[in-house]
N, CA, C and O atoms as CSV, one atom per row, in Angstrom:
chain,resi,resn,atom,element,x,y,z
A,1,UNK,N,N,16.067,-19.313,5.874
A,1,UNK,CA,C,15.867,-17.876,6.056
A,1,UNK,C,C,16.321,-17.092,4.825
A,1,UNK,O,O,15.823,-15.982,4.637
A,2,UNK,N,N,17.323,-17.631,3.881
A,2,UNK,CA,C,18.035,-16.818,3.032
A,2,UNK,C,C,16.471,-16.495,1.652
A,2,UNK,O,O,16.299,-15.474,0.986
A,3,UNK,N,N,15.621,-17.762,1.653
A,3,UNK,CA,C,14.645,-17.809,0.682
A,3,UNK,C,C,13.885,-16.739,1.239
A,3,UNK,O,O,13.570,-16.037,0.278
A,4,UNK,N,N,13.370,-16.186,2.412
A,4,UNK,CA,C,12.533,-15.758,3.020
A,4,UNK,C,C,13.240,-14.016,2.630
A,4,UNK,O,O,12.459,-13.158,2.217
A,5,UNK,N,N,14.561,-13.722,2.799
A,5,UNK,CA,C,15.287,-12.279,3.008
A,5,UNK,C,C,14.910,-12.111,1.447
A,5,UNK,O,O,14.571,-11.040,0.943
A,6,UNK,N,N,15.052,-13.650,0.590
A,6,UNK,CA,C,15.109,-12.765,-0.703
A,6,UNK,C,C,13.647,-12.312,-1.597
A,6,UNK,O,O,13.498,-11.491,-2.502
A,7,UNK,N,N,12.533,-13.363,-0.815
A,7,UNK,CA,C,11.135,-12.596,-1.416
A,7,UNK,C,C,11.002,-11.581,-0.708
A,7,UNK,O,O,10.349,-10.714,-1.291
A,8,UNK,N,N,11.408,-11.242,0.521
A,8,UNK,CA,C,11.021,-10.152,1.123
A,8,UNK,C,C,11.957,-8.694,0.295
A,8,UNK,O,O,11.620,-7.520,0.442
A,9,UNK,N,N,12.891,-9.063,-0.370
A,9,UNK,CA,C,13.480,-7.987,-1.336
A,9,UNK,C,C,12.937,-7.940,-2.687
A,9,UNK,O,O,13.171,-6.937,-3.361
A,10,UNK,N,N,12.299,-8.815,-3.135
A,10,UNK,CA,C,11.858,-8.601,-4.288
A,10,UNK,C,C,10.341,-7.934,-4.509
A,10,UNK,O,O,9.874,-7.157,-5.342
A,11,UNK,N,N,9.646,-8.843,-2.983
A,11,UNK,CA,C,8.434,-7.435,-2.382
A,11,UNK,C,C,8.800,-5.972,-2.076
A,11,UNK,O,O,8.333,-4.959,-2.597
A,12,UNK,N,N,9.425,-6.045,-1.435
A,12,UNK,CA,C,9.892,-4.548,-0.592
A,12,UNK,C,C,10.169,-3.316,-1.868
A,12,UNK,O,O,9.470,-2.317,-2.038
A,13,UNK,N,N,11.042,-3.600,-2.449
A,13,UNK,CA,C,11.974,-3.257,-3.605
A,13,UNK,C,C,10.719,-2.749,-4.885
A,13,UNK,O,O,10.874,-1.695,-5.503
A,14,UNK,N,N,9.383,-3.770,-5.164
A,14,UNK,CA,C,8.357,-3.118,-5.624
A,14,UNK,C,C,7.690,-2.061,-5.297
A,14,UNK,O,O,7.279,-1.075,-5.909
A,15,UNK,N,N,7.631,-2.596,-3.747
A,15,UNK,CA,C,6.762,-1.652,-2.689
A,15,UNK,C,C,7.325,0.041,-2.931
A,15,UNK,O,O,6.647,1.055,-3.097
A,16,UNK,N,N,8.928,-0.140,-2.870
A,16,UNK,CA,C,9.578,1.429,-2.825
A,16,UNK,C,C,9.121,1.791,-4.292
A,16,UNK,O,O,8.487,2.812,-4.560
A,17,UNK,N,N,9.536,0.781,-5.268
A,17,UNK,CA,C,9.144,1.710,-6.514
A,17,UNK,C,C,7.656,1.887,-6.889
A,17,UNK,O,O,7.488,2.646,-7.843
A,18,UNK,N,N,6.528,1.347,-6.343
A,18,UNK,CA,C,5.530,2.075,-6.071
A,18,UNK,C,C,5.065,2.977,-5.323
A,18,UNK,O,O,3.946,3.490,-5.350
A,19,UNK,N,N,5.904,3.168,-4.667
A,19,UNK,CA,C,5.286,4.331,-3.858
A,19,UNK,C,C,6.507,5.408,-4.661
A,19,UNK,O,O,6.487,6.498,-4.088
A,20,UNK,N,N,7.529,5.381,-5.805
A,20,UNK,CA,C,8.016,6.499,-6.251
A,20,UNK,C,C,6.945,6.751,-7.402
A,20,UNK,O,O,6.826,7.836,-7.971
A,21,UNK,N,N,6.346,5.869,-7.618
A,21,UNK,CA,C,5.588,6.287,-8.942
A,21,UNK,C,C,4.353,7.081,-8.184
A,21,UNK,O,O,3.909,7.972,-8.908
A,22,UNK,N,N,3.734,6.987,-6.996
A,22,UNK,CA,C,2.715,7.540,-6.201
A,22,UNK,C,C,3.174,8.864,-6.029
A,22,UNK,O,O,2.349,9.684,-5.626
A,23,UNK,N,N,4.383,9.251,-6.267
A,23,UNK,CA,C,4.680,10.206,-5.741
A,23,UNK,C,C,5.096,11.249,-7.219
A,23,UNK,O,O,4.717,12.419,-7.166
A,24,UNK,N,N,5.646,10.912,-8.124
A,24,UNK,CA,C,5.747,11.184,-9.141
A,24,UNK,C,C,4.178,11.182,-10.077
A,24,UNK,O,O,4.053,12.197,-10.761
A,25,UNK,N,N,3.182,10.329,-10.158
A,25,UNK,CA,C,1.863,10.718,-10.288
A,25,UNK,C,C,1.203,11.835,-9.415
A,25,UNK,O,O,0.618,12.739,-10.012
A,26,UNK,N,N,1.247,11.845,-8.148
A,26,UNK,CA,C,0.717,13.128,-7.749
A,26,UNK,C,C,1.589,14.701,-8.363
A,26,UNK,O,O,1.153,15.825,-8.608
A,27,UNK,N,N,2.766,14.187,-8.429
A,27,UNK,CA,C,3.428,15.725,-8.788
A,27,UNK,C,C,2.811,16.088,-10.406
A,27,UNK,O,O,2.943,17.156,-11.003
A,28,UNK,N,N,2.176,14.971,-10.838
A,28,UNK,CA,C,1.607,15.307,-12.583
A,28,UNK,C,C,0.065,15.420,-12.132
A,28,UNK,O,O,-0.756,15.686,-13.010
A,29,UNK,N,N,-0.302,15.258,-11.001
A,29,UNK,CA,C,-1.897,15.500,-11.097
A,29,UNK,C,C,-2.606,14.183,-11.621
A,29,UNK,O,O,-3.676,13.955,-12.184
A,30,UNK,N,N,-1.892,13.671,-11.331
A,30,UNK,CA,C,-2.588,11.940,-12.026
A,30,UNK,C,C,-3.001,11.544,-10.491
A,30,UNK,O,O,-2.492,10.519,-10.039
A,31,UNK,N,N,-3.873,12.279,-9.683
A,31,UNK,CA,C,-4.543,11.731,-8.140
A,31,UNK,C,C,-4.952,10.633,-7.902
A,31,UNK,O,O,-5.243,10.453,-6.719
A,32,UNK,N,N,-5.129,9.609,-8.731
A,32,UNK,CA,C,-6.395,9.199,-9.146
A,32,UNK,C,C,-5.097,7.484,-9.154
A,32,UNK,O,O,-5.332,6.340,-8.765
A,33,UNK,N,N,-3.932,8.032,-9.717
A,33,UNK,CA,C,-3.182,6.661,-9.842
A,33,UNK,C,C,-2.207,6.997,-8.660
A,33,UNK,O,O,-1.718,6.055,-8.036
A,34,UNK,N,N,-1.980,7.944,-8.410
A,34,UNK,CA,C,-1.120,7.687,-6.822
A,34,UNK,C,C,-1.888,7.647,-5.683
A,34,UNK,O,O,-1.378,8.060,-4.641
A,35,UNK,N,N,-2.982,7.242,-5.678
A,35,UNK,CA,C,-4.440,7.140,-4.602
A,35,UNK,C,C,-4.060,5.272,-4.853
A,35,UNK,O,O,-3.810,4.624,-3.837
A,36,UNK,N,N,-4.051,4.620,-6.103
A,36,UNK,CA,C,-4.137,3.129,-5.897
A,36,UNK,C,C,-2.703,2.811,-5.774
A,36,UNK,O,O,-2.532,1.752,-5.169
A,37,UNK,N,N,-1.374,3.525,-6.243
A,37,UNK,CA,C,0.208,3.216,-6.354
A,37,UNK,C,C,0.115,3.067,-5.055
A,37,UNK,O,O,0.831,2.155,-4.641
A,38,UNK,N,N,-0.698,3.800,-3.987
A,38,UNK,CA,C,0.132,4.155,-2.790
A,38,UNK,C,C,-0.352,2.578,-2.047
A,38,UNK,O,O,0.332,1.830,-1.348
A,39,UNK,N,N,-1.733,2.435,-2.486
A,39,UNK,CA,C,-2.175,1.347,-1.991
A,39,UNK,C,C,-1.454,0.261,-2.438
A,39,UNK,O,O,-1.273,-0.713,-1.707
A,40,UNK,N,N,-1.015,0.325,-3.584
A,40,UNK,CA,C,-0.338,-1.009,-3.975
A,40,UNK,C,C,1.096,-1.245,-3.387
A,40,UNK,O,O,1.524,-2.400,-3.401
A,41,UNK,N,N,2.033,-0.029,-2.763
A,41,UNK,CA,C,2.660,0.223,-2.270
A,41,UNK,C,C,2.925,-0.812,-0.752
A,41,UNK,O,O,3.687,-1.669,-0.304
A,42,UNK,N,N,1.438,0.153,-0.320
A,42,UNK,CA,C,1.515,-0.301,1.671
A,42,UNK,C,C,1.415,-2.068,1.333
A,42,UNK,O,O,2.207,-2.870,1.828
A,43,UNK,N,N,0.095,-2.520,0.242
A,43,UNK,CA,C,0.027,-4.006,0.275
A,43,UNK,C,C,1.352,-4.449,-0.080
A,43,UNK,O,O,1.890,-5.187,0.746
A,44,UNK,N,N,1.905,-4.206,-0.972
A,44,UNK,CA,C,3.340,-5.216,-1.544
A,44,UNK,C,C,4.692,-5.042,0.209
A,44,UNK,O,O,5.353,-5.811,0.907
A,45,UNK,N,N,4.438,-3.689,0.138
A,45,UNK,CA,C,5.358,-4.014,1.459
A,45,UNK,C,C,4.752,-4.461,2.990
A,45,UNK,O,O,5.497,-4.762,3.923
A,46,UNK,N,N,3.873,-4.454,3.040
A,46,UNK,CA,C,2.877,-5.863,4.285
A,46,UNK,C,C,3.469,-7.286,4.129
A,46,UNK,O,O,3.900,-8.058,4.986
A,47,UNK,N,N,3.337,-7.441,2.424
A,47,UNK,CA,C,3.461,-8.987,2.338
A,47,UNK,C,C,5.129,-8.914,2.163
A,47,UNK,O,O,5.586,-10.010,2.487
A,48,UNK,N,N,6.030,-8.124,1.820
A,48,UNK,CA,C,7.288,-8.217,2.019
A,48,UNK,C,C,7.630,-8.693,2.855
A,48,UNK,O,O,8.472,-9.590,2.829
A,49,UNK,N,N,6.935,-8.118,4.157
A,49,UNK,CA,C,7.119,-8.903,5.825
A,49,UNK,C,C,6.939,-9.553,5.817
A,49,UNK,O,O,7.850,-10.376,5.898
A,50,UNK,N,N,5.593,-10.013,5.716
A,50,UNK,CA,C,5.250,-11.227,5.848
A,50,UNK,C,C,5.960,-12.210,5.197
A,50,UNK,O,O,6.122,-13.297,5.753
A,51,UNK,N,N,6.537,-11.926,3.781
A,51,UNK,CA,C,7.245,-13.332,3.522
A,51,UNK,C,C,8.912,-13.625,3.961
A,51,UNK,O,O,9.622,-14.598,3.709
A,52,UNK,N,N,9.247,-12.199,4.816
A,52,UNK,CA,C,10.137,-12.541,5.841
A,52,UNK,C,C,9.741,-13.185,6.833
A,52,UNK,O,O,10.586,-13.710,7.558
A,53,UNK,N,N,8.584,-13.292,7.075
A,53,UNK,CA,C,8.376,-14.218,9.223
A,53,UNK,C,C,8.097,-15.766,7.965
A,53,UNK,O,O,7.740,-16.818,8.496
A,54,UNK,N,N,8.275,-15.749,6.525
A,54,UNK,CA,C,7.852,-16.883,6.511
A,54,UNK,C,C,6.370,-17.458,5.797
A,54,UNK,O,O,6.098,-18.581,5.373
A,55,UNK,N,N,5.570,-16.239,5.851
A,55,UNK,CA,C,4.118,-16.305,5.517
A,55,UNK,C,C,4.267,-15.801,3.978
A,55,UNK,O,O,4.789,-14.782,3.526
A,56,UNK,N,N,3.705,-16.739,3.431
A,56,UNK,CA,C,3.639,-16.735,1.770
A,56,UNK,C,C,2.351,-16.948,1.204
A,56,UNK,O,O,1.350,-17.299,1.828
A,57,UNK,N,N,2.451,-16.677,-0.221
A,57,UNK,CA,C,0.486,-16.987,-0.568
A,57,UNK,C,C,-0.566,-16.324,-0.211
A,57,UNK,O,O,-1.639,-16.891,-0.418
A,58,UNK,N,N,-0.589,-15.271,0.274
A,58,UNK,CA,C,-1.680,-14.485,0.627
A,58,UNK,C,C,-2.239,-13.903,-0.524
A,58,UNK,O,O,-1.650,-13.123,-1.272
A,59,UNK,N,N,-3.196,-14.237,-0.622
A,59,UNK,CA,C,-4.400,-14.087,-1.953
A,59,UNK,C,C,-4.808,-12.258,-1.453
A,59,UNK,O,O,-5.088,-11.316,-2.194
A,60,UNK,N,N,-4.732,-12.286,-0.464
A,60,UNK,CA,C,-5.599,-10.242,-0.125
A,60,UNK,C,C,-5.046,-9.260,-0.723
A,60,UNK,O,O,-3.816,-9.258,-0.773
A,61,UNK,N,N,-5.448,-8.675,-1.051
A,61,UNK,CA,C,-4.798,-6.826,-1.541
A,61,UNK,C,C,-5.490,-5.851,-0.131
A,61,UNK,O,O,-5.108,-4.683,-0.057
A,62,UNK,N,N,-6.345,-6.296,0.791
A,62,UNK,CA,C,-6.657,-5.585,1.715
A,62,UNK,C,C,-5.306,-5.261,2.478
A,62,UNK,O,O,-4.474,-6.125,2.754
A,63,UNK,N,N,-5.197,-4.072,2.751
A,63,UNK,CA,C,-4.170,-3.626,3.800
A,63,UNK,C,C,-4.416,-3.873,4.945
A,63,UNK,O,O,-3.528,-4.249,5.710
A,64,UNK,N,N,-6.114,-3.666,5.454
A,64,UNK,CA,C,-6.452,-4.170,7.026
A,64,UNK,C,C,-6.003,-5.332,7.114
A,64,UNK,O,O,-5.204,-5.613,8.007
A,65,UNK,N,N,-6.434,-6.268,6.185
A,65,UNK,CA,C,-6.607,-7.717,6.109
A,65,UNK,C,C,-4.885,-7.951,6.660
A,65,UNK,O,O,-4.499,-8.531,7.675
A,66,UNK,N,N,-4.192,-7.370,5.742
A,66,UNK,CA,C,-2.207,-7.664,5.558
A,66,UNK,C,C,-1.848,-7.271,7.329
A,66,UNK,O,O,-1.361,-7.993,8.199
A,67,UNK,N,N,-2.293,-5.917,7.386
A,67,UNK,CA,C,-2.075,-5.366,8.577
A,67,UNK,C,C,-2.450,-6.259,10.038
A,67,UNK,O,O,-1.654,-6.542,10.933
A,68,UNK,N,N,-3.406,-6.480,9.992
A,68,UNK,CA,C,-4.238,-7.677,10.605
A,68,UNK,C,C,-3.272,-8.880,11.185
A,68,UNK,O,O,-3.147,-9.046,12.398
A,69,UNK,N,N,-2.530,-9.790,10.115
A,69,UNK,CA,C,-1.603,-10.744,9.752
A,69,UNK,C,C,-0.354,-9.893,10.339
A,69,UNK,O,O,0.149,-10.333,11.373
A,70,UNK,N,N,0.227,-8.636,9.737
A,70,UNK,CA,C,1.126,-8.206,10.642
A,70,UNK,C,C,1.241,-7.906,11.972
A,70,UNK,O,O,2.352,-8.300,12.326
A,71,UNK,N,N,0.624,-7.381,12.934
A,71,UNK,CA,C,0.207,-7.334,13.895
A,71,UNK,C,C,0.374,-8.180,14.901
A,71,UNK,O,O,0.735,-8.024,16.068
A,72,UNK,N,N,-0.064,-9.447,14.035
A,72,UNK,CA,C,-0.038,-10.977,14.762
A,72,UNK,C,C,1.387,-10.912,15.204
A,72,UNK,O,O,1.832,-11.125,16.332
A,73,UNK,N,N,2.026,-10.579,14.107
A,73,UNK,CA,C,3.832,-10.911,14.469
A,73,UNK,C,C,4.487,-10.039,15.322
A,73,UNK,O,O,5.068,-10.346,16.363
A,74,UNK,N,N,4.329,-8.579,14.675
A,74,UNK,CA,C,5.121,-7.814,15.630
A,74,UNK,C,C,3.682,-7.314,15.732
A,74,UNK,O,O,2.749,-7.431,14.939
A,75,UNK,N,N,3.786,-6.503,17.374
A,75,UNK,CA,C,2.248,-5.427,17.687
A,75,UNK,C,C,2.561,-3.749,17.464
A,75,UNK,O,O,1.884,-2.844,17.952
A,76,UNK,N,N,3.984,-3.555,16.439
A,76,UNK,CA,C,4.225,-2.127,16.367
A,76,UNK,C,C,2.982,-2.093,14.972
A,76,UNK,O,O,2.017,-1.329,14.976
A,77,UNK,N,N,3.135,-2.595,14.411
A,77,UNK,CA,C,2.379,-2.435,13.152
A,77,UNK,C,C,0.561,-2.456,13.534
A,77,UNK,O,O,-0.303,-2.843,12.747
A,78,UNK,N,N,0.326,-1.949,14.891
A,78,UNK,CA,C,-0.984,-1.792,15.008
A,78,UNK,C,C,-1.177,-0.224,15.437
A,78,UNK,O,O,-2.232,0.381,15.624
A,79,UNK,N,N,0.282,0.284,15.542
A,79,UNK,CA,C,0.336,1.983,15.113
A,79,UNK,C,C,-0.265,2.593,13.251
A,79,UNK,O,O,-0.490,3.711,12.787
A,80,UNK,N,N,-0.314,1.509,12.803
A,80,UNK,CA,C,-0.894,1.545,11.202
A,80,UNK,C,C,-2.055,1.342,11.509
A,80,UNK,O,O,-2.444,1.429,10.344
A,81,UNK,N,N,-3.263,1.081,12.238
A,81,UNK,CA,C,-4.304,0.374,11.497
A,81,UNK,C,C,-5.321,1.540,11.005
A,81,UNK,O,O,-6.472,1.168,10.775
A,82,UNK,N,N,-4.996,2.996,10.808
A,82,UNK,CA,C,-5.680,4.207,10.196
A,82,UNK,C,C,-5.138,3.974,8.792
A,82,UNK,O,O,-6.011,4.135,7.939
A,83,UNK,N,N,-3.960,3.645,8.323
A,83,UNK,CA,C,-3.965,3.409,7.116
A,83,UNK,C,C,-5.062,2.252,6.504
A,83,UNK,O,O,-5.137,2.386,5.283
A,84,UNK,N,N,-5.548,1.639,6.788
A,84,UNK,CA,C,-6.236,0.670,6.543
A,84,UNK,C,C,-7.519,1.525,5.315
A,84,UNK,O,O,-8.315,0.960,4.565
A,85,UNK,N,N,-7.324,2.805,5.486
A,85,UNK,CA,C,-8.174,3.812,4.542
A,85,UNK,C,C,-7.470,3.272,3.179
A,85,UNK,O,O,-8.041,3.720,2.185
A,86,UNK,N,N,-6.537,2.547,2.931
A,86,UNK,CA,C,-5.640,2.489,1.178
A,86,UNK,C,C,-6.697,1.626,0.503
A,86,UNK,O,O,-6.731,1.345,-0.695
A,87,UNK,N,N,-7.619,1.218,1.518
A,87,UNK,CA,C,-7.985,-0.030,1.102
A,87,UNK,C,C,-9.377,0.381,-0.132
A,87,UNK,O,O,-9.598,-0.385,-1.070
A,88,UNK,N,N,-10.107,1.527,0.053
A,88,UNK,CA,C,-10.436,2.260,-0.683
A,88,UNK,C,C,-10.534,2.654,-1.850
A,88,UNK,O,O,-11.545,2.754,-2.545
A,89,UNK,N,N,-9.241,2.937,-2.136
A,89,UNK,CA,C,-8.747,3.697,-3.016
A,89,UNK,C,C,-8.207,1.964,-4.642
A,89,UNK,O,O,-7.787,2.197,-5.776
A,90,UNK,N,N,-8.491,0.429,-3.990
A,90,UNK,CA,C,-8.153,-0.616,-4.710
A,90,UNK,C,C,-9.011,-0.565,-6.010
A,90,UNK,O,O,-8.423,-0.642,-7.089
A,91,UNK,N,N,-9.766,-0.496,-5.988
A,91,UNK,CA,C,-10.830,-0.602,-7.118
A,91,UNK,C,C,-11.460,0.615,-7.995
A,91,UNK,O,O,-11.583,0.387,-9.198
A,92,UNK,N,N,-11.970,2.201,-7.387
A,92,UNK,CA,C,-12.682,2.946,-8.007
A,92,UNK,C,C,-11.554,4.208,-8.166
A,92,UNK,O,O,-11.812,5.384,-8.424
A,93,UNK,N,N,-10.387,3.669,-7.960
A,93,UNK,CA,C,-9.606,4.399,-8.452
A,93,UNK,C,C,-8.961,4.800,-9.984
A,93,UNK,O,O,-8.405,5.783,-10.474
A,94,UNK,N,N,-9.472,3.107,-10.551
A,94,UNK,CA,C,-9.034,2.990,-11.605
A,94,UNK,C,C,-10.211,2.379,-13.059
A,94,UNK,O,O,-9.946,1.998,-14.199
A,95,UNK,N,N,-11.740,2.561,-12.191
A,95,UNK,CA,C,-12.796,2.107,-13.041
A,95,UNK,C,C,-13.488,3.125,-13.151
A,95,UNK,O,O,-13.861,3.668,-12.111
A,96,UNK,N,N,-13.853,3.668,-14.399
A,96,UNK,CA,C,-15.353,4.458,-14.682
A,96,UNK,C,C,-16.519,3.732,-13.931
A,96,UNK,O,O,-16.483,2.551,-13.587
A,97,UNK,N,N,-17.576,4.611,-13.720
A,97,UNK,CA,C,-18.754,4.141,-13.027
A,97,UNK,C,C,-19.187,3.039,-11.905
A,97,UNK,O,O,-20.155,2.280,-11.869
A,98,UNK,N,N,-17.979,3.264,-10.904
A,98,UNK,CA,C,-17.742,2.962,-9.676
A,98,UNK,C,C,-17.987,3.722,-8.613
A,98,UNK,O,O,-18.353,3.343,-7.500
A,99,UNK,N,N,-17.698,5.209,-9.121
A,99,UNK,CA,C,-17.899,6.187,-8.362
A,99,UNK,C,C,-19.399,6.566,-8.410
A,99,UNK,O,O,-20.235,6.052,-9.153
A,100,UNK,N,N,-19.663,7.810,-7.258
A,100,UNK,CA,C,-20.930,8.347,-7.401
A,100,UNK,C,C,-20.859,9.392,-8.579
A,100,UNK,O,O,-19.947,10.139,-8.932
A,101,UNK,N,N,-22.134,9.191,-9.067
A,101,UNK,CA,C,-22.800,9.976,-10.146
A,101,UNK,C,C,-22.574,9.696,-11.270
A,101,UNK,O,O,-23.113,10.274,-12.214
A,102,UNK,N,N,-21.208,8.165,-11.465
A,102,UNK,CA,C,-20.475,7.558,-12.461
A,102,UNK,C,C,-19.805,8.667,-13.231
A,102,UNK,O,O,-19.920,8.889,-14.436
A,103,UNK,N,N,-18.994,9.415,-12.231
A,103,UNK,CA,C,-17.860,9.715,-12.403
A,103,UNK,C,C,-16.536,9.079,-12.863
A,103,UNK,O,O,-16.262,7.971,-12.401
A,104,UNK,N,N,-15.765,9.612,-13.646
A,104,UNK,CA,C,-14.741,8.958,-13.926
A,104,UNK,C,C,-13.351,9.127,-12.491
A,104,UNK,O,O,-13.248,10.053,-11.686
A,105,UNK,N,N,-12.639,8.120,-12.591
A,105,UNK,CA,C,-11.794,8.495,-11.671
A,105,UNK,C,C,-10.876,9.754,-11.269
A,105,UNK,O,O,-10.655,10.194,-10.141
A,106,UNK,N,N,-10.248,10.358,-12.934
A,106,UNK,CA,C,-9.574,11.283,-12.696
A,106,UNK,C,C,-10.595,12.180,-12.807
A,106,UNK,O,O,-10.088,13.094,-13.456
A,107,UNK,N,N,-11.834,12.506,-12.545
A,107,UNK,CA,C,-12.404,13.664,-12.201
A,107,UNK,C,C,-12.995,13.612,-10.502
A,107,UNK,O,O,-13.736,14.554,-10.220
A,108,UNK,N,N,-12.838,13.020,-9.845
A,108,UNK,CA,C,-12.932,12.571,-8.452
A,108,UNK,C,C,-12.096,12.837,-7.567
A,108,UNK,O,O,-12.521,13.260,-6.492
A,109,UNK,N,N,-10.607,12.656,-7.776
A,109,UNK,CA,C,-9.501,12.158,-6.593
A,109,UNK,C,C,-9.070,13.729,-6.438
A,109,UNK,O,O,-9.465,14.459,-7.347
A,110,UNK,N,N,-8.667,14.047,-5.887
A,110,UNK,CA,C,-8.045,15.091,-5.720
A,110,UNK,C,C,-6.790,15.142,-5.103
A,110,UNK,O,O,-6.296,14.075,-4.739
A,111,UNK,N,N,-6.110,16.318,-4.899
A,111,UNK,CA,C,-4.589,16.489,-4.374
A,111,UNK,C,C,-4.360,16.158,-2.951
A,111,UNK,O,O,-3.237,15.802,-2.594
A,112,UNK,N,N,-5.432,16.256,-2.033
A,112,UNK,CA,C,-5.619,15.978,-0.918
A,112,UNK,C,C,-5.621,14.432,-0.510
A,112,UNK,O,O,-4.927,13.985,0.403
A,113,UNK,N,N,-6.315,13.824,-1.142
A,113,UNK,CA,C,-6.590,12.663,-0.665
A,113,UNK,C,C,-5.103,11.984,-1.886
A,113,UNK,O,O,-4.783,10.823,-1.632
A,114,UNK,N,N,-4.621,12.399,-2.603
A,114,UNK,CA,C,-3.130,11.337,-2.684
A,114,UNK,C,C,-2.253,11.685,-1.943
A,114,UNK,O,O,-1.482,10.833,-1.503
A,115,UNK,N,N,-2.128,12.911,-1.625
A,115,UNK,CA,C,-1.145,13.113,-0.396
A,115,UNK,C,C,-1.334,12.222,0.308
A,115,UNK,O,O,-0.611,11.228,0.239
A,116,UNK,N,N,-2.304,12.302,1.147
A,116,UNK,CA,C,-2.773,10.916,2.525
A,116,UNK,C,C,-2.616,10.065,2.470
A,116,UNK,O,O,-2.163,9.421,3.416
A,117,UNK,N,N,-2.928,9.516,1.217
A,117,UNK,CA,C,-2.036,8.094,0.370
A,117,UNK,C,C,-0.669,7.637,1.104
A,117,UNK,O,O,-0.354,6.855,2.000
A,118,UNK,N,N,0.028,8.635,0.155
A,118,UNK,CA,C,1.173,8.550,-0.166
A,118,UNK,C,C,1.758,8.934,0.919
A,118,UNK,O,O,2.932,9.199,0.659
A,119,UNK,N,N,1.480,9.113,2.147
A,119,UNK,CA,C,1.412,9.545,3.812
A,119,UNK,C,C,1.631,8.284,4.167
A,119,UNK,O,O,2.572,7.730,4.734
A,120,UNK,N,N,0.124,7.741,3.542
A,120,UNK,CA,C,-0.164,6.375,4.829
A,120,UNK,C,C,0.799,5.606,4.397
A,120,UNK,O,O,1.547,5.232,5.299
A,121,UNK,N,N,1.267,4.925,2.486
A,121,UNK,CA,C,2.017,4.157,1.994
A,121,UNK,C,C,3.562,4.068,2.828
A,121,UNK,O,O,4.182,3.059,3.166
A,122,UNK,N,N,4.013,5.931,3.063
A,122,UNK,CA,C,5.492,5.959,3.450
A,122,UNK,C,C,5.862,5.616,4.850
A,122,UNK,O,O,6.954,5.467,5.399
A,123,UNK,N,N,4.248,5.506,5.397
A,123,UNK,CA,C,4.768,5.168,7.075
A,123,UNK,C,C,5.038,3.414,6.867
A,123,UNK,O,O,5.982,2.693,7.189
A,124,UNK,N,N,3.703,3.138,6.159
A,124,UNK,CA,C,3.832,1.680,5.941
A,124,UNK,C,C,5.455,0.778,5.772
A,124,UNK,O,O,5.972,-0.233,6.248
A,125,UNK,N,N,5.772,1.733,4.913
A,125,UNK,CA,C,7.093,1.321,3.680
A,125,UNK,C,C,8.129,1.470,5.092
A,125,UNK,O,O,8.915,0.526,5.171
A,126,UNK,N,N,8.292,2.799,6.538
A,126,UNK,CA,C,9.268,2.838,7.236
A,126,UNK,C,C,9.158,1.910,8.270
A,126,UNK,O,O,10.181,1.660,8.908
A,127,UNK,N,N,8.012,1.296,8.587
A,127,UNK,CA,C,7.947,0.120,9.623
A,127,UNK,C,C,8.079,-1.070,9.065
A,127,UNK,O,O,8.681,-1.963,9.661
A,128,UNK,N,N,7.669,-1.213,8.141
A,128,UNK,CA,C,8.339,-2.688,7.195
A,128,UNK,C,C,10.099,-2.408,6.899
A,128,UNK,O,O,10.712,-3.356,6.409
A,129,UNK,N,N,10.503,-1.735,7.057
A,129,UNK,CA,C,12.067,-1.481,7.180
A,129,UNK,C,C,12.459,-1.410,8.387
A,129,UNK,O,O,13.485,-2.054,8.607
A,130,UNK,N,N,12.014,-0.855,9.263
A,130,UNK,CA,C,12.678,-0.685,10.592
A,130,UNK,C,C,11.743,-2.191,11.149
A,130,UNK,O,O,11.992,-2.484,12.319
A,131,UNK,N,N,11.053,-2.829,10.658
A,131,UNK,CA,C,10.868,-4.602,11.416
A,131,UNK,C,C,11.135,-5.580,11.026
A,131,UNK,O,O,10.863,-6.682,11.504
A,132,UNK,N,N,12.095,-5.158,9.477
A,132,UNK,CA,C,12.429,-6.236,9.112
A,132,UNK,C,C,14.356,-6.077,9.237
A,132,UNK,O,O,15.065,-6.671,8.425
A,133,UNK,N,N,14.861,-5.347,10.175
A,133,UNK,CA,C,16.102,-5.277,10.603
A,133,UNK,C,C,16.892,-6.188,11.243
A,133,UNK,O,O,18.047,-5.894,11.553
């Protein structure tokens, strides 16, 4: 168990400092990188759990997918499955001509939609703390 507490701190511990940088990018108007921080956020702290129950190696960056796998273990983490929107935000957040009209990213994201982010990331980040107690 002690191997298991300590990937789950070295996940978790990313997870928080991505979601400070999600939060510190939206306060600069950088929407566009706290739209994928937040996502990278909810995924790193999914698999934090997960490599507390033990479950290691998961190849996904999907949050449904992580969420999915969490669920299995405990069924509070199916109060998340609206975050499953982070999942979105993995790829055309951070590529030119992904978007419609081949828009660039930071002319797309707006203040609205990293808030929600960074919403969905912090609920993520408080049930992966309060289930891994």
């Amino acid at each position: 168990m002690d191997n298991n507490r300590a990937e789950f701190g070295r996940w978790f511990s990313q997870a928080e400092r991505d979601l400070k940088a999600a939060r510190s990018s939206l306060k600069g108007s950088y929407f566009e990188w706290s739209c994928f921080q937040s996502q990278q956020a909810a995924e790193k702290a999914l698999k934090a759990f997960l490599s507390l129950k033990g479950r290691r190696g998961l190849l996904t960056h999907s949050v449904f997918a992580l969420l999915n796998e969490c669920i299995a273990v405990d069924k509070r983490f199916g109060e998340l499955r609206d975050c499953k929107e982070l999942d979105q935000y993995y790829v055309p957040t951070r590529y030119p001509g992904v978007l419609p009209d081949g828009a660039a990213p930071f002319e797309f994201y707006r203040l609205e939609e990293a808030e929600r982010c960074a919403s969905f990331a912090a609920r993520i980040l408080a049930r992966v703390r309060e289930s891994a107690k």
